[in-house]
C-alpha positions in Angstrom: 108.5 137.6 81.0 105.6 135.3 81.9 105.9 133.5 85.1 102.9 130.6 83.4 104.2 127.1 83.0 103.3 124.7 80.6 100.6 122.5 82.8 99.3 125.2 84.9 95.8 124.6 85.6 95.6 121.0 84.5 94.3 118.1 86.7 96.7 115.4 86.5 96.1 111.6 87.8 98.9 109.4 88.2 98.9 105.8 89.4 101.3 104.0 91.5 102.9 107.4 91.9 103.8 107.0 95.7 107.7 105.9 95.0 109.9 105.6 91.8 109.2 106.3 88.5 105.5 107.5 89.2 106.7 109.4 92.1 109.0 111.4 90.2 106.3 111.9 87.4 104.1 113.1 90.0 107.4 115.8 91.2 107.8 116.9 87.8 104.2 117.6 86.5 103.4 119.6 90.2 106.9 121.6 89.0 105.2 122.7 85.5 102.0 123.7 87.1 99.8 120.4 87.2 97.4 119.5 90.1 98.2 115.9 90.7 96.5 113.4 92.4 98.9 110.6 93.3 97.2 107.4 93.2 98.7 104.2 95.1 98.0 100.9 97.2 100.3 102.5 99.7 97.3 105.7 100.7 100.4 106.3 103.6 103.1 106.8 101.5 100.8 109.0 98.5 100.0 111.4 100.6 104.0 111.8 101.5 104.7 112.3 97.5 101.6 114.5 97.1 102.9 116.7 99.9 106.3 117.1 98.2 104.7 117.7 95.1 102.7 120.8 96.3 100.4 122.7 94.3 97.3 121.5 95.5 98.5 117.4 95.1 96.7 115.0 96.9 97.1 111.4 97.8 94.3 108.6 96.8 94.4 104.8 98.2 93.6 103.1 94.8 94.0 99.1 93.7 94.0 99.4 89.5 92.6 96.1 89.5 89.8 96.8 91.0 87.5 98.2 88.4 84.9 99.4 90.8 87.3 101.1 92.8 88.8 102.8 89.9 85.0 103.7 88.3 84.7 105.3 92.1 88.1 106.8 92.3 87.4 108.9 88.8 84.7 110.2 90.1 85.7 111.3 93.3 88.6 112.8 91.4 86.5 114.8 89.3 83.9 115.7 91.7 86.8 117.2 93.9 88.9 119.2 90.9 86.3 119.5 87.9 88.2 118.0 85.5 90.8 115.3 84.8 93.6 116.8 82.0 95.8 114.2 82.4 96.0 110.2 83.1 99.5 108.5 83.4 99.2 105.1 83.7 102.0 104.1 85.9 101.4 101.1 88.6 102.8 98.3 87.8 103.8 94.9 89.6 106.2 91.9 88.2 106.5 88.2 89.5 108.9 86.8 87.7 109.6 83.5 87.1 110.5 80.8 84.3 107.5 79.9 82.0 107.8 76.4 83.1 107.6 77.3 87.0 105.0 80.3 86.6 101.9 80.1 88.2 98.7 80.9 87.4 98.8 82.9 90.0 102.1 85.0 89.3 100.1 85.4 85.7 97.0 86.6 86.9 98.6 89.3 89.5 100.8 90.8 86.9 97.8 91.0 83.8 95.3 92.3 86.5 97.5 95.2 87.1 99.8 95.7 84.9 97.5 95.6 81.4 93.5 95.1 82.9 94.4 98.4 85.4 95.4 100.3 82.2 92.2 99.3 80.4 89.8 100.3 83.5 91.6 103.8 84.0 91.6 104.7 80.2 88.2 103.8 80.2 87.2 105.7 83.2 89.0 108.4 82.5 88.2 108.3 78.8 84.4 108.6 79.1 85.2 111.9 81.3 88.0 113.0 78.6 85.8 112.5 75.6 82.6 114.8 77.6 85.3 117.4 77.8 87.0 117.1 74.4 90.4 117.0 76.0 93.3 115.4 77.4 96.4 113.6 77.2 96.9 110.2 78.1 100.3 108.7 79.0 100.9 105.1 79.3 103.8 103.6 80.8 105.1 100.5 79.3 108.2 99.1 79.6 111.3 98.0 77.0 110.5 94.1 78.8 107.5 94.3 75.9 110.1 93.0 73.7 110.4 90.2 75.3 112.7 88.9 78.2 113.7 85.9 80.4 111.6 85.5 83.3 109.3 87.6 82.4 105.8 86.0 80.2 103.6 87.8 82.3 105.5 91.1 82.5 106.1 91.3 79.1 102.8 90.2 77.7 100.9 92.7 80.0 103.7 95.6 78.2 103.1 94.6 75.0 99.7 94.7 75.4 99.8 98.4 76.8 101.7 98.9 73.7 99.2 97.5 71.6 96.0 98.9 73.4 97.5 102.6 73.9 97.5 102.0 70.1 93.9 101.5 69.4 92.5 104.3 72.3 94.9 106.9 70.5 92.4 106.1 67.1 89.4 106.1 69.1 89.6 108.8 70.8 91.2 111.6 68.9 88.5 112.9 67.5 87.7 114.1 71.1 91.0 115.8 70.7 92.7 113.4 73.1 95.9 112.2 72.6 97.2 108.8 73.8 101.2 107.9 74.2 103.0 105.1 75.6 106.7 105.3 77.2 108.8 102.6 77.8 111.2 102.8 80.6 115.0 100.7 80.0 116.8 100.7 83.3 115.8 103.1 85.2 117.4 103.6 89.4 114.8 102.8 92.0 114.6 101.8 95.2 114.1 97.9 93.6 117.4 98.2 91.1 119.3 99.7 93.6 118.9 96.3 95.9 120.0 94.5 93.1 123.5 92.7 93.8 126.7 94.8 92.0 127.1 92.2 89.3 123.7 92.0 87.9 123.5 95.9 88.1 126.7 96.1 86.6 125.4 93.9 83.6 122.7 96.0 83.2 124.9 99.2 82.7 127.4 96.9 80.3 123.6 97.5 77.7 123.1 100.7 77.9 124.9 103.0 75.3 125.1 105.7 77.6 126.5 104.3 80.2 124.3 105.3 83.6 121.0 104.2 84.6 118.5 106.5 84.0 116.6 108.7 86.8 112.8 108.8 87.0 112.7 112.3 85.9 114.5 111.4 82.8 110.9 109.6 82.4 108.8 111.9 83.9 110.3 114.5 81.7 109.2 112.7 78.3 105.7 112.3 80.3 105.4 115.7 80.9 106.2 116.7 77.4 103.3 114.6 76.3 101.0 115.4 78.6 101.5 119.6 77.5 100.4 121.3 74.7 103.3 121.6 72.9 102.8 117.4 72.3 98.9 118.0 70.7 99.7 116.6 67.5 102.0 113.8 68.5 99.7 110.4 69.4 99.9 106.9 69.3 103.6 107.0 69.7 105.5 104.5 71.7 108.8 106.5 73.3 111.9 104.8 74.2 113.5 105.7 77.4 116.3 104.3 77.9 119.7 105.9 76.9 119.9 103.1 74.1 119.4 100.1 76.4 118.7 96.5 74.9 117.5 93.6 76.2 
């Protein structure tokens, strides 16, 4: 029997992976083989989460919004490994509030990162994919694109993953690149877990399932589209959420 997994001796980059859902991406892909670099605000707290994942992970202190930072970051990635195999588009931010008591502010923060960051890394990352006619691109939306109280700015900036994941899938397959977007229902993190009992309770009530879903139920799907057995599935938007509705 072969001892080989599926992502050994890939390069994978995964933002906001320090904690949560990208955190346990980042766990999973180091598991099937995969380099990762774990890319957060938090350098601290990547470098924790690269350590766990082993295999050669390190941490990187990177703001998504920043789109000199993130030209810079790709570089230094690539200058360092070779190659990037695999981008998952993780960080994210929300500031909630009503539409008639958001900011512009509270929309700003939320588009820069949560749907401008996207754009900058597929486009860094791209450029470098397309050169090597390869890789897989995983972006992580979220089942708010549908639409949800309180959240304009979060579910504008999801739909617009949706939307844009979309378009790079067409534009880039010829390169033999694939691009997929998930989208996450309730998943347990350290943030739903401080919710109060009833409004996590009233989650559960919409999911068909019955129990939130764990990071590596995400991270699973992600690493499924980021192997080779997922090189003729792109442009697909993948549910995650045990049946959940908003």
């Amino acid at each position: 029997m072969s001892d080989s997994k599926p992502l050994d001796g890939k390069v994978a980059l995964v933002t906001g992976a320090a904690r949560g859902i990208g955190r346990g991406i980042a766990l999973v892909l180091a598991e099937r083989g995969a380099t990762v670099v774990v890319a957060d605000m938090d350098a601290d707290q990547a470098s924790a989460t690269a350590e766990a994942a082993g295999n050669g992970s390190t941490g990187l202190a990177l703001n998504v919004a920043d789109r000199e930072a993130v030209d810079a970051a790709v570089a230094e990635v690539v200058e360092r490994h070779g190659k990037i195999d695999i981008l998952v588009n993780n960080a994210g931010i929300n500031r909630d509030a009503m539409l008639w008591k958001m900011t512009d502010e509270q929309w700003d923060d939320v588009i820069a990162v949560d749907l401008s960051g996207v754009f900058y890394m597929c486009r860094a990352v791209g450029a470098h994919m397309r050169q090597q006619k390869y890789g897989r691109i995983v972006n992580i939306s979220s089942a708010s694109w549908m639409g949800n109280i309180g959240q304009t700015n979060y579910a504008a900036a999801k739909a617009g993953v949706v939307g844009l994941t979309r378009s790079i899938a067409k534009e880039l397959a010829r390169s033999q690149i694939t691009a997929n977007a998930i989208c996450p229902g309730f998943i347990e993190t350290d943030m739903t877990r401080g919710m109060p009992e009833n409004l996590f309770a009233a989650q559960l009530d919409k999911i068909p399932l019955q129990r939130a879903g764990q990071p590596e139920d995400v991270a699973r799907v992600v690493a499924f589209l980021a192997s080779d057995d997922a090189a003729y599935v792109t442009g697909e938007v993948v549910n995650v959420g045990g049946g959940y509705k908003l």
